[in-house]
LODRENTI-552512 format. One record per residue (C-alpha): y, z, x. Coordinates in steps of 0.001 Angstrom, whole numbers. Layout:
N
> Y/Z/X
> Y/Z/X
...
END
This chain:
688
> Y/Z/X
> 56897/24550/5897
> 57427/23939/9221
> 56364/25477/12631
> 59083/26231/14724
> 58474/28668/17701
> 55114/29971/19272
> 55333/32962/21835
> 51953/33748/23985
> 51565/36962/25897
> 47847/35764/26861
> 45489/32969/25116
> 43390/31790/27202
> 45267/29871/30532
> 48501/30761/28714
> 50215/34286/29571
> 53838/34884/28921
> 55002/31730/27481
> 56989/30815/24520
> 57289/27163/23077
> 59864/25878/20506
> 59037/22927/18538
> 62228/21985/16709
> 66313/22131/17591
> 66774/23224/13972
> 66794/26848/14672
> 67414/28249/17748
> 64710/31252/18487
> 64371/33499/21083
> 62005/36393/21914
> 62821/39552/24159
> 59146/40510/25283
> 60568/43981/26545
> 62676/45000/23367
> 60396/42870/21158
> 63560/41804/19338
> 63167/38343/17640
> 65988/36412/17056
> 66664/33366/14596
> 69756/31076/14442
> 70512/28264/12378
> 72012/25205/14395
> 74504/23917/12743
> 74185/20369/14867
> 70837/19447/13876
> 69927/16081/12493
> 67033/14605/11431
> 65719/11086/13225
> 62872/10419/10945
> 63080/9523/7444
> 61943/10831/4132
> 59653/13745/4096
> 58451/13667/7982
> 59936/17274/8886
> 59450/16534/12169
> 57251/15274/15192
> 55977/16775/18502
> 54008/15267/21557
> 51920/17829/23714
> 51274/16192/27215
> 50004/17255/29895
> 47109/16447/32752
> 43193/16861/31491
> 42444/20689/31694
> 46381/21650/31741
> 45410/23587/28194
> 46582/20677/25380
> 43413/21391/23068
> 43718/24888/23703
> 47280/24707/22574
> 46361/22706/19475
> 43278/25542/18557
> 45924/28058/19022
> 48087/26532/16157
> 45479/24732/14032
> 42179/26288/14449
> 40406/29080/11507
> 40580/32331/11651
> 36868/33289/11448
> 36106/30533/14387
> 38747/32711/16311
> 37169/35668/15777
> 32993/34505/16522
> 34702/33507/19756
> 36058/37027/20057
> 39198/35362/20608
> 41311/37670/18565
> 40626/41446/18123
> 37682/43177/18777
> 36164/46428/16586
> 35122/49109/18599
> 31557/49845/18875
> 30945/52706/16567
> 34309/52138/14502
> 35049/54610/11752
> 36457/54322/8107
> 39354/54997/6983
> 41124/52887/10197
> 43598/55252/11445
> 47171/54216/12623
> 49248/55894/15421
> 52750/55376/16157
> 53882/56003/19802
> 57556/54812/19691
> 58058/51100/18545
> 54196/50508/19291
> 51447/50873/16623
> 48295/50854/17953
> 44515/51405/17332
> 43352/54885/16569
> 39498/53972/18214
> 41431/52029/20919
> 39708/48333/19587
> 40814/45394/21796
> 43066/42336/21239
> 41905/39850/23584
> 44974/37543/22980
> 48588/38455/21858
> 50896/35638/20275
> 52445/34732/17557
> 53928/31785/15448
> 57325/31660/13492
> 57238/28880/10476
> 60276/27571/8182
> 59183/27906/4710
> 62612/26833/3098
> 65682/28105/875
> 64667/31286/-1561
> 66364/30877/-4861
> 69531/33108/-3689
> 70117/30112/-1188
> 68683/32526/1908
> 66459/31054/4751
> 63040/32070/4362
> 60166/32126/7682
> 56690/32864/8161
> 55446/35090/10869
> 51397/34643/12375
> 49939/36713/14539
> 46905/37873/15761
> 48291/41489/17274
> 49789/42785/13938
> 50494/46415/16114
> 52157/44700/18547
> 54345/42341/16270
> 55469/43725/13522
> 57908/46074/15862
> 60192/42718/15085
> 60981/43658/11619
> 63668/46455/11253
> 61629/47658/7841
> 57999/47594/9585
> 57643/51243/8337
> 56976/49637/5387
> 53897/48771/6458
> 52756/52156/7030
> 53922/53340/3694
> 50699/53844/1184
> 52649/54895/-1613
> 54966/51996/-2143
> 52201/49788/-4256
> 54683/46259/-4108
> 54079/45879/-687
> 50525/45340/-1034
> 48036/45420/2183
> 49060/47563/4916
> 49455/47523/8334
> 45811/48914/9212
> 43797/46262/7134
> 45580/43311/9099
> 44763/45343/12575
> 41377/45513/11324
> 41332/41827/10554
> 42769/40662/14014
> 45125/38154/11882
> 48200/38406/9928
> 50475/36519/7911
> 53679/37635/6365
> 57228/36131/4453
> 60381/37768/6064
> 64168/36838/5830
> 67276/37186/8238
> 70087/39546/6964
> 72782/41165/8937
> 70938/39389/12061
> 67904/41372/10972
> 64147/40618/10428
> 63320/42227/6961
> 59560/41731/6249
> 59431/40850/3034
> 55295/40415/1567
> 52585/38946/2827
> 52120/35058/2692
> 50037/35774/-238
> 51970/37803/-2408
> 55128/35795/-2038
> 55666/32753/-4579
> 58116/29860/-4605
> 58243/27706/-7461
> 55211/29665/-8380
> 53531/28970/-5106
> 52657/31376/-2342
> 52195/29636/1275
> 48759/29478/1220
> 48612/27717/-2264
> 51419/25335/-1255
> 50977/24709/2422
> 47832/23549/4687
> 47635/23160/8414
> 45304/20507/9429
> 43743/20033/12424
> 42139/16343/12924
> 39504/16127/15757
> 37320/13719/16993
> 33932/14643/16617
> 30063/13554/17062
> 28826/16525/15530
> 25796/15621/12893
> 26833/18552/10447
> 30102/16958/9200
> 30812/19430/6175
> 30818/23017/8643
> 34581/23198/8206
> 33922/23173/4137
> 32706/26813/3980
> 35389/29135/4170
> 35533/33190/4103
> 37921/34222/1464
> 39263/36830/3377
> 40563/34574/5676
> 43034/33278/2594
> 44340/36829/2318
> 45837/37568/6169
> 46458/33591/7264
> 48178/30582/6096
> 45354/28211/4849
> 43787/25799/8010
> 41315/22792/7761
> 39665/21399/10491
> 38733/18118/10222
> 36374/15820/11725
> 36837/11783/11557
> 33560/11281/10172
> 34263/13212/6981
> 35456/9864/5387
> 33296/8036/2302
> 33328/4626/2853
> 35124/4127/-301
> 38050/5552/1028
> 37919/3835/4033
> 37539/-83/2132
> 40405/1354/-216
> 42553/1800/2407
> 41636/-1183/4297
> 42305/-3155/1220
> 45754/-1908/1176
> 46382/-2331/5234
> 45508/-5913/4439
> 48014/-6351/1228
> 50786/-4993/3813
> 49798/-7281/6873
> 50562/-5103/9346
> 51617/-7253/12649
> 48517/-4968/15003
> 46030/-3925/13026
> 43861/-5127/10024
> 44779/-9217/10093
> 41438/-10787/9455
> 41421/-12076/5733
> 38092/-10590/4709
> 36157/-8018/6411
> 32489/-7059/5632
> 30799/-4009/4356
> 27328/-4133/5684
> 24054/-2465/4449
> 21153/-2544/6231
> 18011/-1014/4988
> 15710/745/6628
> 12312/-681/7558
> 9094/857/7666
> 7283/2826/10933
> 3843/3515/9849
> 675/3880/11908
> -2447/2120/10898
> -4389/3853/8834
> -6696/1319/7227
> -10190/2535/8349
> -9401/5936/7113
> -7815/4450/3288
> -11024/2572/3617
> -8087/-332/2087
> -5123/-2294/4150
> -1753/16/3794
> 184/-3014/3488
> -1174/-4867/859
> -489/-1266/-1335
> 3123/-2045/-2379
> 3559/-5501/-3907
> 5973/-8113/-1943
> 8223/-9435/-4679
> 8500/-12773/-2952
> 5062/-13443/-3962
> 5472/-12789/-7496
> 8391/-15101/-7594
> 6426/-18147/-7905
> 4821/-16777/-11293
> 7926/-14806/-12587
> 10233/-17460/-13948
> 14248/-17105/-14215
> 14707/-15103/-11566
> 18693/-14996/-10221
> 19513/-14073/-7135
> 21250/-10465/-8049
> 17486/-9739/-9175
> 15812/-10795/-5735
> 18148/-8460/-3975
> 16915/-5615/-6906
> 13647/-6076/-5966
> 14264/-6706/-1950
> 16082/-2799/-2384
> 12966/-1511/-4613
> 10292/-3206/-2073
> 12180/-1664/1060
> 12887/1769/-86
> 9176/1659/-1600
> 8384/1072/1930
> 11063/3304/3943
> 9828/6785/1652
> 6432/5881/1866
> 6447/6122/5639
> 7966/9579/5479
> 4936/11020/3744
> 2366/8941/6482
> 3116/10418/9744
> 1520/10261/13220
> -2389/11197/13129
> -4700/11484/11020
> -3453/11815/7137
> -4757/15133/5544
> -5370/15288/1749
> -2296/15552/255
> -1546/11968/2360
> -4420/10267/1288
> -4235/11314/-2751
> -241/10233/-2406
> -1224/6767/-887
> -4363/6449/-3482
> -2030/6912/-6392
> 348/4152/-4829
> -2516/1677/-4125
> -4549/2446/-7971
> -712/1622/-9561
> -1627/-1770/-12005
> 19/-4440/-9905
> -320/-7214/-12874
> 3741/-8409/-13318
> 4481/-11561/-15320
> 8430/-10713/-15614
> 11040/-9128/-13707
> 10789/-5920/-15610
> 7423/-5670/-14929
> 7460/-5944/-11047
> 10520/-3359/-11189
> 8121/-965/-13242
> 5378/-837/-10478
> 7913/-200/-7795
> 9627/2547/-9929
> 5404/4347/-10860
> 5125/3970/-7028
> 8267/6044/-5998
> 7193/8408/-8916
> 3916/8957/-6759
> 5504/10017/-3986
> 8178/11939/-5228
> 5575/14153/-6339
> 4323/14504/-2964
> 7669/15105/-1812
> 7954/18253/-4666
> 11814/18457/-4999
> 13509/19425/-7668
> 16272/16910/-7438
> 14614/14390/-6316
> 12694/12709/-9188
> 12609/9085/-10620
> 15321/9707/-13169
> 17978/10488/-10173
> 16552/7126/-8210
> 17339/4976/-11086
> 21193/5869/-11502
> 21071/4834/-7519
> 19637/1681/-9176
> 21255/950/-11601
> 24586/1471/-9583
> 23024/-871/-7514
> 22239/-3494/-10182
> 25727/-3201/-11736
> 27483/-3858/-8876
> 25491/-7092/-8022
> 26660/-8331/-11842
> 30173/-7012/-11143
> 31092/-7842/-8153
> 32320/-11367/-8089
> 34736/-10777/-11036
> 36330/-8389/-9042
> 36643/-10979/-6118
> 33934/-9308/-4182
> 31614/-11941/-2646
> 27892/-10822/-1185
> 25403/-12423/787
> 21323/-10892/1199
> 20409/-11875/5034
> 18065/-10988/7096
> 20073/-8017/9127
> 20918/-6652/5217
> 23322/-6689/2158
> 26899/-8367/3377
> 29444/-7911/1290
> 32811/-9262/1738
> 36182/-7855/970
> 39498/-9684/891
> 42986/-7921/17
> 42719/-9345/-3425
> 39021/-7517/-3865
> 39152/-4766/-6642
> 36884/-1665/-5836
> 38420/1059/-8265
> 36834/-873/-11898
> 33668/1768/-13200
> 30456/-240/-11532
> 32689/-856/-8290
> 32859/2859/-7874
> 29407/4263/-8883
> 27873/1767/-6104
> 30168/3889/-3644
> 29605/6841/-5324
> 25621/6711/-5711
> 24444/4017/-3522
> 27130/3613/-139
> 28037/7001/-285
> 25506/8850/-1677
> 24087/11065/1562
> 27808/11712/1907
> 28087/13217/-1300
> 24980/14904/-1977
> 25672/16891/2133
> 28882/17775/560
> 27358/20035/-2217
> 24253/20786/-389
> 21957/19021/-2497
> 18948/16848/-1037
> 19838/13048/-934
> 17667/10164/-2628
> 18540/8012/261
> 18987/9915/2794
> 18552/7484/6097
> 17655/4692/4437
> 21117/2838/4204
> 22777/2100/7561
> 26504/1456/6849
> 28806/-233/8731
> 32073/-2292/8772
> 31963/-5540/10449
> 34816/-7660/12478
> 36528/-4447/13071
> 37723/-3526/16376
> 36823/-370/18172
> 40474/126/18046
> 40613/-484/14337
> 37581/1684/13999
> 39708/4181/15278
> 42555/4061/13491
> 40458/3509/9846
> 38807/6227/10722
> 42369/8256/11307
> 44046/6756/8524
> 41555/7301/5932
> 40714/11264/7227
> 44477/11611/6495
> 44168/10067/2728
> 41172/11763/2162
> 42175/15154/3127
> 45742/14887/1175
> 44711/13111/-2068
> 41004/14292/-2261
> 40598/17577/-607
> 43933/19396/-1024
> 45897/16760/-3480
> 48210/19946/-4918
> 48941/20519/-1785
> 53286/20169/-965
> 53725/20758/2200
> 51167/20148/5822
> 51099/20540/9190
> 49029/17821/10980
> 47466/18658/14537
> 45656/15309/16106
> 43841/15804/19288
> 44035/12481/21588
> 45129/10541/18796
> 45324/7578/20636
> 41438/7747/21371
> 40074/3845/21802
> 43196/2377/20597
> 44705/-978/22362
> 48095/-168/24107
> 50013/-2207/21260
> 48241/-129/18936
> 49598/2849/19821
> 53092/1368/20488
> 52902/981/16939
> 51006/3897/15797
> 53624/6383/15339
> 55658/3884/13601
> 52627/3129/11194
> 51704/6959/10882
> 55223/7336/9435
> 54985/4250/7078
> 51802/5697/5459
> 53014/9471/5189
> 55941/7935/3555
> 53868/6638/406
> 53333/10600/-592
> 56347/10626/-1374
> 56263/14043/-2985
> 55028/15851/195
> 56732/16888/3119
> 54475/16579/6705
> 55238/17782/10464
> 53230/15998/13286
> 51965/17249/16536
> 50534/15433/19017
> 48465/15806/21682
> 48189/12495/23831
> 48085/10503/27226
> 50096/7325/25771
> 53343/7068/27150
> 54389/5109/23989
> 53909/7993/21998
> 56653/10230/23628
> 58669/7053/23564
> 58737/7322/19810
> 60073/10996/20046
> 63115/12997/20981
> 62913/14762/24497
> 63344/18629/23219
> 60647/17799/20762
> 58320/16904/23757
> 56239/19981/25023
> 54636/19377/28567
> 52052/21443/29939
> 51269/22134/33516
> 48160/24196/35311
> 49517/26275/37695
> 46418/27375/39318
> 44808/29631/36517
> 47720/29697/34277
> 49538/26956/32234
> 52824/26838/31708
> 55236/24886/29095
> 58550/23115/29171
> 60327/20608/27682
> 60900/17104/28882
> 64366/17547/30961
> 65248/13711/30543
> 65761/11520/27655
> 62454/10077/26065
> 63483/8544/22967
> 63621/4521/23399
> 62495/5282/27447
> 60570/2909/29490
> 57242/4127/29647
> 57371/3364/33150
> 60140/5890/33702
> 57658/8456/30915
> 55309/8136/33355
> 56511/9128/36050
> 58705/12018/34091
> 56482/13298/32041
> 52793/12256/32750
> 52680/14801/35878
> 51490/11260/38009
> 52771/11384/41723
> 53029/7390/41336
> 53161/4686/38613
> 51086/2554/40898
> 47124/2597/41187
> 46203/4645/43621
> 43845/1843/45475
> 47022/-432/45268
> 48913/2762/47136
> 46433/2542/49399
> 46600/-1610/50030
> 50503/-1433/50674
> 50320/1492/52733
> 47843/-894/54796
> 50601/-3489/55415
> 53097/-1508/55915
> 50888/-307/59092
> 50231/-3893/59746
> 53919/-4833/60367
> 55133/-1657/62231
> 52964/-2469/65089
> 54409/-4117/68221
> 52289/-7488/68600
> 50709/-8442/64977
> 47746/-9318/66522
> 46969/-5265/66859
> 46810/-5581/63232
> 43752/-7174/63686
> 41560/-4283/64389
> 43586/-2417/61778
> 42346/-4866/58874
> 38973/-4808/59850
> 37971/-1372/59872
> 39890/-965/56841
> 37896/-3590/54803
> 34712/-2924/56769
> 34681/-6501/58177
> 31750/-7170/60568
> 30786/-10177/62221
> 27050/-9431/60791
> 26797/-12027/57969
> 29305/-14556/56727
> 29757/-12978/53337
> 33120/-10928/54838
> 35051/-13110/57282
> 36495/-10489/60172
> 40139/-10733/61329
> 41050/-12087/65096
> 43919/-14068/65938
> 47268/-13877/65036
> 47740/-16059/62535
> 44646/-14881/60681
> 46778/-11695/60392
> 49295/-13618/58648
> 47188/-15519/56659
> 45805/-11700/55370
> 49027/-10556/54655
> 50706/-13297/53264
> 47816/-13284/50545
> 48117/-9757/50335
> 51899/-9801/49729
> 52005/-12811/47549
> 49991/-10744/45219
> 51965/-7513/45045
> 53439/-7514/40792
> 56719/-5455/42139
> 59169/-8128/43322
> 61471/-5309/45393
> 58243/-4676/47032
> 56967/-7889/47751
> 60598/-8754/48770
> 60725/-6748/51184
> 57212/-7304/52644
> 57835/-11091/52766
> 61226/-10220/54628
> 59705/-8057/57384
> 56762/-10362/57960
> 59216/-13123/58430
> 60996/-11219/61088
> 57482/-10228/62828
> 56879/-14080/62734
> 59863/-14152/65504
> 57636/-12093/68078
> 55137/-14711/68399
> 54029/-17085/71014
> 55473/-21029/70877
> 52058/-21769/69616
> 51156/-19312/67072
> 54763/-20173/66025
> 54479/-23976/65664
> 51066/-23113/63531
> 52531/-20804/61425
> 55408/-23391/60714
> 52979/-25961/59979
> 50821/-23883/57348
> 54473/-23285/55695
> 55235/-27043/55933
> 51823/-28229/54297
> 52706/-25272/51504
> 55805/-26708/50362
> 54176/-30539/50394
> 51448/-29287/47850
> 54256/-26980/45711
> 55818/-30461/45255
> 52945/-32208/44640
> 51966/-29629/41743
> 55686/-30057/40480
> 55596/-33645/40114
END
């Protein structure tokens, strides 16, 4: 499935605007005879290989519309509608929803309100008779569906195959339908849901994905879903950059490092860092009547009478000792302790703190997170559920080097290195993940409460904030086609600012890498859009597939890049397609424009005066040096000139200087030939 043609009558800054996003069909829409029209062209060829359908860039200034563009395409139904983006019910609606027809025009019986009109026009592929089969989106069914020559259909209640009619989808705001081309006709055909190919409909086959960049604490909000919203759409994710276990993201940078790209990922191990938290009690000592900290047992002391102890084991007991600590201070807050408090921390502090082996001094840790998990009172969090964190824990210590996984306990927290011959996927590997690293992660995803909660910090060191960036992209994309939606055939990705942190060699690579990895699914089939400042991303794509947008006051409108972009300079992008008046800073601008003045006057000396209240110089202070004579004019521009990057400018600078150095007086002459002279003696010194 691919998207092919959007049409807007009004969303938001868009009115009256249509947008095609592939040279595959040729589609037009007659706003005044609503007539839709579909053509096959017969010279299309694909540039990109395998099973990338196709890819579009969205440019445009900030605020020209691009992320309103990409909600139009990618965002959910039901966050349509709490915006009251789509239709509105009217205030005392009444049941059964009546429809009218007035000529080609179906329209609310109670008058309700559809604050935008548009609608989108997807390839779905070949039917088995060999016939071209689309999609049709909208979220003005009444207005719409006056493109099908059979839309009486829709009205017809006793014709049971055709499911749904018209009324429910008005009543929705949002519908989604199968139709064919015959005869040059639209003939709706079912809804998206009703319609199977290969024994999938749309919606169990295809997924539009929207990938945003997001601080948002509440990662898992695009997990619940209204059910209805399966029945009138074709199925759309949103998904936030965060939503990534680290699991995922050490797989995949495991496998970056096997391939050695030449950008991205080329240090030879790369650290997985867990820091736990430390304690932030109060005092509370003259209250407990005992010291606090002398309740929970420091393992390092025991260690002179516990014999055999291996280093694995210290780090055991450092992780017992800490979290002892960390959970503790959640029960003693600010101010006095009441009751419940002070029988929680008597139960920790009467716990028999006699160890003679390992065992033992694990035991009193494990009675003293029994205590307070009592004060806590929550169901799932008991000691039974701690100690598969544990032993996770424990099992990946023992594990780890076997599966060329080194580790290291410092003082900032657990290091643990990973090289590209590391093996994470062997049973212990992946319960540590599961249980330990990623075990807030998991227990947010089904709404359970977590045994850790804050007390791991996790983070990736030696990683660039560019490499951040792109791990963090990379892996959302894995994780949402192999984990979330892994039956999944066919997708539509949406990235907003993709380029976000990412070095400009980076993203000269980075539609070249986003291939390479969509590439190894090899039995899915992805289209890409876009939206982006880098001018190395439109170099990567064809000009018709480039859609520019452009505030015209309160309205955008959208076009097509007129000149080639494919393999351009993204000098020439720039200036094309970038909506910038110049390809030079604008302070720069402002520096040549300054010369320029400087050598149209008559006598260069009246440049002077020009210099100086342009830079501000004073003669208060020595820390600017003001501009008097002549030759100090030179001297400014020279240094000036000699600096300018463009040779054609500098050039021609350098040329009309010279000829301004004619004008001068014998004197200022002979000076300015002797500052040359001495410049050429110290060029040949430096040359030997």
């Amino acid at each position: 499935m691919d998207l092919i043609y959007i049409y807007i009558d009004k969303y938001r800054t868009f009115e009256k605007q249509e947008c095609a996003f592939s040279n595959k069909f040729e589609v037009s829409y007659n706003a005044e005879t609503k007539d839709l029209t579909i053509t096959r062209n017969k010279d299309y060829f694909d540039i990109y290989p395998g099973n990338i359908l196709g890819i579009n860039a969205v440019l445009g200034k900030n605020a020209s519309g691009k992320t309103s563009f990409m909600s139009l395409i990618g965002e959910r139904i039901d966050d349509r509608k709490n915006r009251g983006e789509i239709y509105v019910r009217p205030e005392k609606p009444h049941e059964p929803l009546e429809i009218l027809s007035k000529g080609d025009k179906m329209i609310n019986a109670e008058e309700g309100k559809f604050v935008s009109k548009y609608f989108l026009v997807y390839y779905y592929g070949k039917d088995d008779k060999d016939e071209d089969l689309f999609i049709l989106e909208t979220c003005c069914p009444e207005e719409y569906t006056s493109i099908f020559e059979n839309r009486d259909i829709l009205l017809d209640r006793e014709d049971k195959e055709v499911g749904r009619r018209i009324d429910y989808y008005i009543e929705k705001g949002w519908m989604s339908c199968v139709f064919k081309i015959d005869d040059n006709k639209n003939i709706w055909y079912n809804n998206t849901q009703n319609y199977k190919m290969d024994g999938f409909s749309p919606e169990m086959d295809s997924s539009i994905i929207f990938f945003k960049n997001s601080v948002k604490k509440d990662l898992f909000r695009f997990n619940i879903r209204d059910e209805e919203e399966n029945i009138i759409s074709v199925k759309r994710i949103e998904s936030v950059m965060e939503d990534v276990s680290f699991f995922q993201k050490i797989d995949f940078l495991i496998e970056q490092m096997k391939r050695r790209t030449d950008t991205i990922y080329n240090d030879k191990k790369y650290i997985l860092r867990l820091k736990m938290a430390e304690r932030f009690w109060n005092d509370h000592e003259e209250q407990l009547g005992f010291n606090l900290e002398e309740a929970i047992p420091d393992y390092r002391y025991y260690l002179k009478e516990i014999s055999e102890v291996s280093e694995e084991q210290k780090m055991v007991l450092a992780f017992l000792n800490k979290y002892v600590n960390y959970i503790l201070s959640m029960v003693v807050k600010e101010g006095l302790l009441n009751n419940e408090q002070i029988e929680c921390i008597n139960a920790i502090e009467s716990v028999d703190k006699n160890a003679k082996t390992y065992d033992d001094l694990k035991e009193i840790y494990h009675k003293q997170i029994g205590c307070i998990y009592e004060y806590y009172n929550q169901k799932d969090v008991n000691l039974d559920n701690f100690m598969i964190v544990e032993k996770s824990f424990e099992d990946f210590l023992k594990e780890a080097l076997k599966n060329n996984i080194e580790f290291e306990y410092k003082i900032q927290g657990l290091e643990i290195k990973f090289q590209k011959e590391s093996n994470i996927k062997t049973p212990e590997i992946k319960k540590f993940f599961d249980n330990c690293i990623d075990e807030y992660l998991n227990k947010a995803k089904e709404d359970l409460p977590s045994i850790l909660e804050n007390f791991l910090t996790v983070d990736i060191l030696w990683l660039s904030a560019g490499e951040e960036a792109n791990l963090a992209l990379f892996t959302a994309i894995h994780n949402q086609i192999m984990v979330k939606t892994p039956h999944k055939r066919k997708y539509i990705f949406l990235f907003d600012e993709i380029e976000r942190y990412m070095h400009p060699e980076m993203c000269r690579c980075l539609i070249n890498d986003l291939i390479d990895l969509l590439n190894s699914y090899n039995d899915k089939q992805f289209q890409i859009l876009i939206s982006s400042h880098s001018p190395f991303i439109a170099s990567d794509i064809k000009n018709n597939n480039v859609i520019c947008l452009e505030r015209r006051g309160t309205k955008t409108e959208i076009f097509t890049a007129s000149k080639a972009t494919l393999g351009q300079n993204i000098h020439t992008i720039l200036k094309e397609n970038f909506f910038l008046s110049s390809t030079f800073g604008k302070y720069a601008i402002k520096i040549m424009e300054l010369v320029e003045k400087c050598l149209n006057v008559d006598e260069l000396n009246e440049a002077a005066e020009i210099i100086n209240s342009f830079i501000g110089m004073t003669d208060q202070g020595d820390s600017k040096r003001t501009i008097e004579t002549s030759e100090e004019v030179i001297q400014f521009l020279e240094t000036v000139i000699n600096s300018i990057g463009e040779k054609t400018i500098r050039y021609y600078f350098k040329k009309k200087l010279n000829e301004k150095t004619k004008n001068l007086s014998i004197d200022e002459r002979i000076q300015y030939y002797k500052r040359e002279i001495e410049k050429l003696h110290m060029e040949g010194e430096n040359n030997g």
